[in-house]
N, C-alpha and C positions, 0 to 999 in steps of 0.2 A: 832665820834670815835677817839679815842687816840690812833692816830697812827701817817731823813734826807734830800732831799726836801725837803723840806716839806710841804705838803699840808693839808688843811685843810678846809674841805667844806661842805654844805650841801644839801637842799634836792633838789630840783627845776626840772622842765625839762630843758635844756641849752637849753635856745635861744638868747638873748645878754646881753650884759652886763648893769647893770642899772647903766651908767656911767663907766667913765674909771677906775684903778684899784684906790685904796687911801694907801698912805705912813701912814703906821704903825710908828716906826723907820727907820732909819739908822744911820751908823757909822759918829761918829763926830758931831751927835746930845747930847743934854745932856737927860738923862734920865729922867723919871717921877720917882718919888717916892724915887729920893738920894737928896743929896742938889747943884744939878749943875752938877755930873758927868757926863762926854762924854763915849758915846757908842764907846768902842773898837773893836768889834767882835761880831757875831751872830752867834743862832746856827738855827737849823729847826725849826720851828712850827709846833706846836699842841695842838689839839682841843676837848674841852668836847665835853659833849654830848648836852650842851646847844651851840656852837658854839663860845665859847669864848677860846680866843688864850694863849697858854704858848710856852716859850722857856729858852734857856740859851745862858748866852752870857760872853763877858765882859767889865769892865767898865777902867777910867784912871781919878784918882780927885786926890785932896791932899796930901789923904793917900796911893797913889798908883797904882798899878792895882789888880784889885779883880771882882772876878765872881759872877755871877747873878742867879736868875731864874725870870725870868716875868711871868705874870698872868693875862690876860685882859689888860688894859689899864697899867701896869704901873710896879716896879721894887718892888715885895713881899719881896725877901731874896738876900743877899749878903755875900760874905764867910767870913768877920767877924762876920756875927750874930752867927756863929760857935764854936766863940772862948768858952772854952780856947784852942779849936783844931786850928790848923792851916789847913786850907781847899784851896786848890789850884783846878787848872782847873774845866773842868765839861765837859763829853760825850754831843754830840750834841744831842743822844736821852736822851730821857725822858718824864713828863706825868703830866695831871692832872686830877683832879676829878670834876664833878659838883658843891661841896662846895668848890671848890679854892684849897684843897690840891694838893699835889705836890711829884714828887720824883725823885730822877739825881743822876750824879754819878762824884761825883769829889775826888779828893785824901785828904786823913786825915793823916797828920802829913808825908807824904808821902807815906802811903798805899790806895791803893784799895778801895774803900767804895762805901756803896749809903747811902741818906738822902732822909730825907722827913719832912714835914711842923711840924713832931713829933720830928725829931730832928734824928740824929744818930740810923741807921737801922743796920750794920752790916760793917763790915771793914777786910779786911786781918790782921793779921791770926788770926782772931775770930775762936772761936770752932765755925765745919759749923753745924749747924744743920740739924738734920734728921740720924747722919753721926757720931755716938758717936768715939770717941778720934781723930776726925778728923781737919781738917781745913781750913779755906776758902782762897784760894789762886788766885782768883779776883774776881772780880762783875762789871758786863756792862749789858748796852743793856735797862735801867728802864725804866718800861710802866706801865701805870694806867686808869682802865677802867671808866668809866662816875663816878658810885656808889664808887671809890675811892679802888680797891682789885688792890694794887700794887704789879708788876711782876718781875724780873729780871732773869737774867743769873749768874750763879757761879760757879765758879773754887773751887776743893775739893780737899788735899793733903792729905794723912798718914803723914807727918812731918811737923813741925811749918813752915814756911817759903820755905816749900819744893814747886817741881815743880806738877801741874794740873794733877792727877791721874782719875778723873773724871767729869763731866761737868755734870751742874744741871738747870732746872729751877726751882725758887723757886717763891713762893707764899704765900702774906702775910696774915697770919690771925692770930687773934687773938692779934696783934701787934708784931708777932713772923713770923720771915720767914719759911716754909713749902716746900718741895720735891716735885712735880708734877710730874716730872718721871726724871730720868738720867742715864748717860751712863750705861751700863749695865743689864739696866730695860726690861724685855722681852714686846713686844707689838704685837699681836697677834701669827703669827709663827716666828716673829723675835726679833732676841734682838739689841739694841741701842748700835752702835758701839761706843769702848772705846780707845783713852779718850775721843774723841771730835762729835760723830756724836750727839748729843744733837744741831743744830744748834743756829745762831742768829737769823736766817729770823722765827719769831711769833708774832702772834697776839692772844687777847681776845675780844671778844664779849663787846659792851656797857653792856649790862647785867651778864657780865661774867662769862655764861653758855655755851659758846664755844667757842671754841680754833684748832687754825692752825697752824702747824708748820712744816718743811721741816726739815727730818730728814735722817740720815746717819745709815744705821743696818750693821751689822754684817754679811755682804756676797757678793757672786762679786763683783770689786771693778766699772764692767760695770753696773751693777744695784743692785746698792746698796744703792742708793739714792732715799727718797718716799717724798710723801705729806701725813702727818698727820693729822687727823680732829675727833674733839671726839670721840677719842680713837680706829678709825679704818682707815686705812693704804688705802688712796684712788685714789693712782695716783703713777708709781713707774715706774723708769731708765727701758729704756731698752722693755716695753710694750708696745701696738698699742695705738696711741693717740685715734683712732675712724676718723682719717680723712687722714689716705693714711701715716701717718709716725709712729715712736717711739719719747715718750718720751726721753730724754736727760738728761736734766739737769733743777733745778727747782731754784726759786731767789727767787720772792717776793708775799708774805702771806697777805693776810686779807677777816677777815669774820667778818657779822651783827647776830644780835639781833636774827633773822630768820634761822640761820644758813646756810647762803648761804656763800659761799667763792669764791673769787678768788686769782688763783695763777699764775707765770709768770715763763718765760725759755724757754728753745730752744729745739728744735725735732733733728732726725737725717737726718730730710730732707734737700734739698737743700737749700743752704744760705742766698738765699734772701729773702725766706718766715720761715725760721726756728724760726725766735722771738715769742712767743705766750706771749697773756693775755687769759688762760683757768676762763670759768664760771661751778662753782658744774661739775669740771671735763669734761667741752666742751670749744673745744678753739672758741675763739668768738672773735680774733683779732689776725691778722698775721704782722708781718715785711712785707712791701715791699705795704698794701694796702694804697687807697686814702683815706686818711682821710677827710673831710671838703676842701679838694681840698688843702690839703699835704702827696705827697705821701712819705708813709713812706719807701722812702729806704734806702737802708742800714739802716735800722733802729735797734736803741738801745733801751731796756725799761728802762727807769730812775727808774721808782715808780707807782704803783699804790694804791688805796683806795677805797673800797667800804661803802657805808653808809647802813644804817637803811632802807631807800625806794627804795633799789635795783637799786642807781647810783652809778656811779666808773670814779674817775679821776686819767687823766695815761698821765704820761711824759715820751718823747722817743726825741731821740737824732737822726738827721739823717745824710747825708754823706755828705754833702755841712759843718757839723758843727754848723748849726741852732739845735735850741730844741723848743720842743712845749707841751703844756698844754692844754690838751681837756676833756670835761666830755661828757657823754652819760649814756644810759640804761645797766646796767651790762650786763645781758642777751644777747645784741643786739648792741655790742659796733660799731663795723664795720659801723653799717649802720645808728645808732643813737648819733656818736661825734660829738659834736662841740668845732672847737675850741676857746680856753680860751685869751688866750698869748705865744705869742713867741719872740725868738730873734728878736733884729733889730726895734721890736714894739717900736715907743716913748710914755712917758706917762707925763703925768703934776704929779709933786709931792707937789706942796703946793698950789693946789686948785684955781689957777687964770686962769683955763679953756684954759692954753696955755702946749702945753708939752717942760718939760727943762730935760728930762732925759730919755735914752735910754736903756734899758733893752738887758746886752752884755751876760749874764750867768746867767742859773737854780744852785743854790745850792744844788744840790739833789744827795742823794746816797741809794738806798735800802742796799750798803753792809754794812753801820754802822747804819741801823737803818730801821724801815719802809719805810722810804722812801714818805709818803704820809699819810694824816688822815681827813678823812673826817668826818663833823657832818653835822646838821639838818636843821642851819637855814638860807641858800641862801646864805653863804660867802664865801670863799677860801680864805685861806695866802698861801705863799709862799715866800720862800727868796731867792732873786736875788741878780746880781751886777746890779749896774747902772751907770751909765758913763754920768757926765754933758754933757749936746748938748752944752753949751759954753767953755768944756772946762775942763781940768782936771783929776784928779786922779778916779777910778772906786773906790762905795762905795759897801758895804752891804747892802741891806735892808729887809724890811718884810715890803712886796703887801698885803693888802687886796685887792679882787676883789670881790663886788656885784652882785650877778647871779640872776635880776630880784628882782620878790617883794619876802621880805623874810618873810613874814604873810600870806601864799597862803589860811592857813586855817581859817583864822580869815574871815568867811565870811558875817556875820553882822559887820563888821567893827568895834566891841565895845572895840579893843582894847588888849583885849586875844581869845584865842581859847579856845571854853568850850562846856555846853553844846547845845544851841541852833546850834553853827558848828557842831558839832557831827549828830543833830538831821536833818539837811539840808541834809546831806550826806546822810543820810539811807534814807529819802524820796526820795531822787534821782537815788537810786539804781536802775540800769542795765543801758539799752543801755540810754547815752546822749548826744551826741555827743555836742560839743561847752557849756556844761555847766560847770558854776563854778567851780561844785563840783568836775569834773573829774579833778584834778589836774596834772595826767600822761598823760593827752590829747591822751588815746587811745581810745577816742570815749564813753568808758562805766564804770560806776561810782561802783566801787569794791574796793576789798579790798584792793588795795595798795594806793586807794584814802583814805581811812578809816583809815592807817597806817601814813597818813599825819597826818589827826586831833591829834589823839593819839601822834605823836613824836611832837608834836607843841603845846601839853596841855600847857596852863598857858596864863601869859602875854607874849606878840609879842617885841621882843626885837627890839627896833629901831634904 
């Protein structure tokens, strides 16, 4: 799923790590795919729906400094493949699609804009469309689902270069950006408070048939903040959580394929259990519980992610100032996390089975972006600092971490997942306890063992 932190993961049950995490980049390396440029800066990572990594960053060669997007393995676009725009920065969000498309947002000639792998999607003060004699006065926040229907946020004026009169998300089709709803837009008894309750904190669906989003209406300013979910109003300020509080306040969004979602924020309960991660509107993780034997007190939610087979990886910040990375069963997060990485953790970055680097800070933020993104196939990125153990300046990087074998369903070993896997499964169907096939090892071979084969169709990416 393409989805600051950033994380990006896939399907597995957590139980350890198959080896320690592996150095993607960092800053001060030279990049793949320029001729020698050094990596200046990183943003978050994110991930198809096949598990292959994007981000944006930036670089420092010959001609300069200039910004990036990555793509798997190596450095697609740079802001002179722009010209004759002059393209500066890029938003740490952003997205890609299963064919390697792409789309981000960096400034064009000194306006606002987003791109994408097409080239020039829309800029300040373009006429916005949807929005006749209007215009678009910014664009952030760009996200793109597995099948490539790229999303963002926009700013709408009445005047050329005027100030944000309405807040939009739009949606691309047709190669034309599109309206999904905005401020003003009524949704069930309420309307979309203007200019700004249109939020940042959204997600789409890998298949992009549902959509999450934390939105601001038009009425007390005590509850007047909900959770949005195809197209009905599911979670809202100020109502019984269903476990002894009220909702509060709401941060960070994401939902799968299934239409399952979770969302994160705080109760009007007491402080030290008030942080939730809610499951389809059940909180299923508190501030203040033990996690994997880290209790989260004082605890912060960095980010969370849910994927396709109903796991969710969620970073939380706690009161000593460490932060930690755990996946678990969405559903059952409390009692099924394990964790991933934390502060303080050393790890080896260039592969000689000794660790030369310490992991000092999560790069992670749900308020500029998701926050987290998980896919399918047993990996996780994440962007950290790291801090030589001999010595030295703290860099950037992007962690990949292996969660076990990432071919669960390949189980004639031939190399892909097809039909003979498919066909193993259904003969094993019901109770199995300890066999292959149940790959969520709850004992009995069902359909979210079935939902493996199927998100793991093809060859077994190694």
């Amino acid at each position: 799923m393409n989805t600051p932190l950033f994380l990006c993961l896939a399907l597995l049950t957590p139980a350890t790590l198959a080896g320690g995490p592996t150095l993607v980049i960092q800053e001060g390396d030279p990049a793949p795919g320029t001729p020698g440029d050094l990596v200046r800066s990183l943003g978050a990572p994110f991930t198809n729906g096949l598990g292959q990594v994007g981000f944006t960053g930036s670089l420092e060669g010959e001609d300069g400094i200039e910004h990036f997007v990555w793509f798997d393995d190596g450095v697609v676009w740079r802001s002179s493949d722009g010209a004759p725009f002059t393209l500066s920065g890029a938003e740490s969000t952003m997205g890609i699609s299963d064919d390697g498309d792409f789309i981000y947002s960096p400034s064009t000639d000194g306006d606002d804009s987003v791109w994408t792998s097409a080239g020039l999607l829309l800029r300040e003060p373009d006429p916005a469309p949807g929005f006749p004699g209007q215009f678009i006065s910014f664009t952030s926040r760009p996200q793109m689902t597995a099948g490539g229907a790229a999303t963002f946020i926009g700013g709408v004026s009445t005047v050329m270069g005027g100030s944000t009169s309405t807040r939009v998300l739009f949606r691309v089709g047709d190669e034309r950006p599109e309206p999904v709803f905005a401020t003003g837009d009524a949704v069930g008894k309420f309307t979309i408070d203007t200019p700004s309750g249109v939020d940042f904190d959204y997600h789409f669906s890998d298949n992009g048939r549902h959509h999450i989003h934390v939105l601001v209406m038009d009425a007390p300013s005590t509850a007047d903040a909900f959770i949005y979910v195809d197209g009905r109003l599911v979670a809202r300020e100020s109502e019984p959580t269903g476990d002894g509080d009220l909702w509060s306040a709401f941060d960070n969004v994401s939902i799968n394929d299934a239409g399952d979602y979770l969302f994160t924020g705080n109760t009007d309960g007491a402080i030290g259990p008030d942080e939730f991660i809610a499951h389809n509107g059940v909180i299923v993780l508190r501030e203040g519980t033990d996690v994997d034997g880290v209790p989260l007190t004082g605890g912060s939610l960095r980010a969370v992610s849910l994927n396709n087979l109903g796991q969710a990886v969620h970073l939380w910040g706690v009161t000593s100032g460490d932060e930690y990375l755990f996946i678990g069963t969405a559903s059952d997060l409390a009692a099924t996390s394990t964790r991933l990485l934390g502060t303080g953790d050393e790890i080896d970055t260039d592969g000689d089975g000794t660790p030369d680097a310490e992991v000092v800070d999560f790069n992670a933020s749900g308020v500029i972006g998701p926050g987290l993104s998980l896919a399918e196939d047993g990996r996780v990125f994440v962007e950290v600092d790291l801090l030589p153990l001999e010595g030295g300046e703290e860099r950037e990087a992007i962690l990949r971490l292996d969660i076990g074998t990432r071919c669960p369903a390949d189980l004639d070993s031939s190399g892909d997942v097809g039909f003979t896997d498919l066909v193993s499964v259904l003969a094993a169907w019901g109770p199995c306890a300890g066999c292959p096939q149940d790959f969520d090892e709850d004992g009995i071979v069902g359909f979210t063992d079935l939902l493996t084969v199927l998100a793991s169709w093809g060859p077994c990416r190694g």
